[in-house]
C-alpha positions as CSV (number, residue, x, y, z in Angstrom):
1,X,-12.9,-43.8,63.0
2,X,-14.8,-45.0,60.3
3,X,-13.7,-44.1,56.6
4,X,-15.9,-44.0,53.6
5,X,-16.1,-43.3,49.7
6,X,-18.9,-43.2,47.1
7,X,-19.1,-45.5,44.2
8,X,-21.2,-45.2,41.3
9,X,-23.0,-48.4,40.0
10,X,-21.5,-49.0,36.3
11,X,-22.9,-50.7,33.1
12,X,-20.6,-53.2,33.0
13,X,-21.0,-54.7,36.7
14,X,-24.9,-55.6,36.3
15,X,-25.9,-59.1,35.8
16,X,-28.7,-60.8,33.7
17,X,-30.9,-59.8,36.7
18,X,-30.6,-56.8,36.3
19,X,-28.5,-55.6,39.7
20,X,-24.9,-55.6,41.2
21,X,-23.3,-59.0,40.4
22,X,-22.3,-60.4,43.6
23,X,-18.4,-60.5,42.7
24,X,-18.3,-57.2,42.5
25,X,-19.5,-56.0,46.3
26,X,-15.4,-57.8,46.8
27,X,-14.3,-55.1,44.4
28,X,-16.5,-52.4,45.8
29,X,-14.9,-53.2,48.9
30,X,-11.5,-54.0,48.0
31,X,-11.8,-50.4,46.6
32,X,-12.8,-48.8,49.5
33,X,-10.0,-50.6,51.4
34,X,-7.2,-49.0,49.7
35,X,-9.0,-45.5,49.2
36,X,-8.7,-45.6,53.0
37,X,-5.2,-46.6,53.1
38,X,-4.5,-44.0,50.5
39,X,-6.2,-41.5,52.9
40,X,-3.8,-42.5,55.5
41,X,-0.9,-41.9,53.8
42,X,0.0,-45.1,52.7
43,X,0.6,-46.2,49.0
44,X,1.2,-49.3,47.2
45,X,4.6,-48.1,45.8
46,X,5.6,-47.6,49.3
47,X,4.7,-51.1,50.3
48,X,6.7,-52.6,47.4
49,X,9.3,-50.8,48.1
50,X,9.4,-52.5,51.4
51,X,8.4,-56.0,50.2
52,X,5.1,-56.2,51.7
53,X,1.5,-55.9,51.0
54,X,-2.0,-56.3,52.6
55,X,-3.6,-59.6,52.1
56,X,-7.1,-61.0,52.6
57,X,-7.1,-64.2,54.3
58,X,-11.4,-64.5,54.8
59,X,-14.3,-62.0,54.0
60,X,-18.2,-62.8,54.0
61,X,-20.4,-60.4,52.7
62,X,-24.4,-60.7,53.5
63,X,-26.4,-58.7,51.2
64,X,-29.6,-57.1,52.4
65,X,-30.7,-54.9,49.3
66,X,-29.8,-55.4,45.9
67,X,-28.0,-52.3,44.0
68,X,-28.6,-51.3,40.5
69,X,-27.1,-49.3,37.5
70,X,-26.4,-45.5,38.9
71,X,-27.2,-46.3,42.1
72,X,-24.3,-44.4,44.8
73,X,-23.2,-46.3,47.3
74,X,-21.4,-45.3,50.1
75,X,-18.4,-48.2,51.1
76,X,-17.1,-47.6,54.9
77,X,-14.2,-49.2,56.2
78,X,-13.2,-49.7,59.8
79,X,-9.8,-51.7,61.0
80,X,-10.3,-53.6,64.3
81,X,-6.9,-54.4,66.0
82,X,-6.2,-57.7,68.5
83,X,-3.5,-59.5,69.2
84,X,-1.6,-61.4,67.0
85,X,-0.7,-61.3,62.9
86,X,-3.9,-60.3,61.9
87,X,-6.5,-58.1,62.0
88,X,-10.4,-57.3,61.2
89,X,-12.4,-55.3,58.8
90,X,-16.1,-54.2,58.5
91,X,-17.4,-52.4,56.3
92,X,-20.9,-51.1,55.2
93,X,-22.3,-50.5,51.9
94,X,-25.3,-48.2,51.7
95,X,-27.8,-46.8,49.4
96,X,-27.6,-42.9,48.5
97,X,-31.4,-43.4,50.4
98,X,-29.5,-44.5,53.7
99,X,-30.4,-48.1,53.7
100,X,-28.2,-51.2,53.7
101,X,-27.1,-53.0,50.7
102,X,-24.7,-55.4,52.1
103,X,-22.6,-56.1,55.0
104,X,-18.7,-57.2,54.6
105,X,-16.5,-58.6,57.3
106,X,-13.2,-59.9,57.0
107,X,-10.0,-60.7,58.4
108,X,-6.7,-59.4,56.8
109,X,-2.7,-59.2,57.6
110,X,0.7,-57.9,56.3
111,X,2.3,-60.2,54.5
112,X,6.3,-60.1,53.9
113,X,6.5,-60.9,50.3
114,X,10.2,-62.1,50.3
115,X,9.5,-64.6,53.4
116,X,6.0,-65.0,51.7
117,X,4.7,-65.3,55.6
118,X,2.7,-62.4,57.8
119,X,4.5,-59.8,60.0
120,X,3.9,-59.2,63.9
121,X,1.5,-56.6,64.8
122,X,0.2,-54.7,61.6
123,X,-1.1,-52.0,63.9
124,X,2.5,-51.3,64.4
125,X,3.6,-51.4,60.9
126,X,0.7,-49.3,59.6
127,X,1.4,-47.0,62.1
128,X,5.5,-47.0,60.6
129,X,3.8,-46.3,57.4
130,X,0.9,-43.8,57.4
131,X,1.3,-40.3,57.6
132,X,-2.0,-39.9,59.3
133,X,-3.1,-43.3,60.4
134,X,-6.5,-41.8,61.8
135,X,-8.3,-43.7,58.9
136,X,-6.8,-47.2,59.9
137,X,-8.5,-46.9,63.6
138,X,-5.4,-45.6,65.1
């Protein structure tokens, strides 16, 4: 399953050129991230409460179009599971016209913020967590 959410192009992330600062696609889909967790179920306070928290470890983005002020953009998010600590993100960002803005992939885990190191299996733990954990890809 694939989860999205719309985001509105403000003032205050255009650059001298005119469009999207590239810093902000991270925050566009940084956003989108935790709107999915969020849809899932899962919140931050109930990750603090358990002394852990999602972190990024890599993400590349490759931009295709550029966006501009009041452009809509619609941020997907898909969770890939594997083996291991860790696990893989994609997401798309698109044009209210359909067409492709920017590409962002990524690897991310759970981190245990006591032992400041990643827990086993974050399928698992999502799964512990969400109250409907259709939008993580499970």
């Amino acid at each position: 399953m694939t989860f999205s959410t719309r985001i509105t192009v403000r003032g205050y992330e255009i650059d001298m050129l005119g469009h999207v600062n590239n810093t902000v696609y991270f925050q566009y889909g940084e956003h989108a991230r935790w709107e999915c967790l969020r849809a899932a179920g899962v919140s931050p306070d109930d990750l603090m409460k358990q002394e852990t928290a999602p972190v990024v470890l890599e993400t590349t983005i490759r931009y295709h179009r550029e966006l501009r002020l009041g452009d809509e953009v619609e941020v997907t998010c898909a969770f890939e599971y594997g083996e291991g600590k860790t696990f893989a993100y994609r997401q798309e960002l698109r044009r209210a016209d359909g067409k492709l803005a920017a590409e962002m992939t990524g690897v991310a885990g759970i981190m245990d913020l006591r032992a400041r190191r990643l827990l086993d299996d974050p399928r698992a733990r999502w799964r512990e967590l969400a109250s409907d954990p259709g939008p993580l890809g499970l």
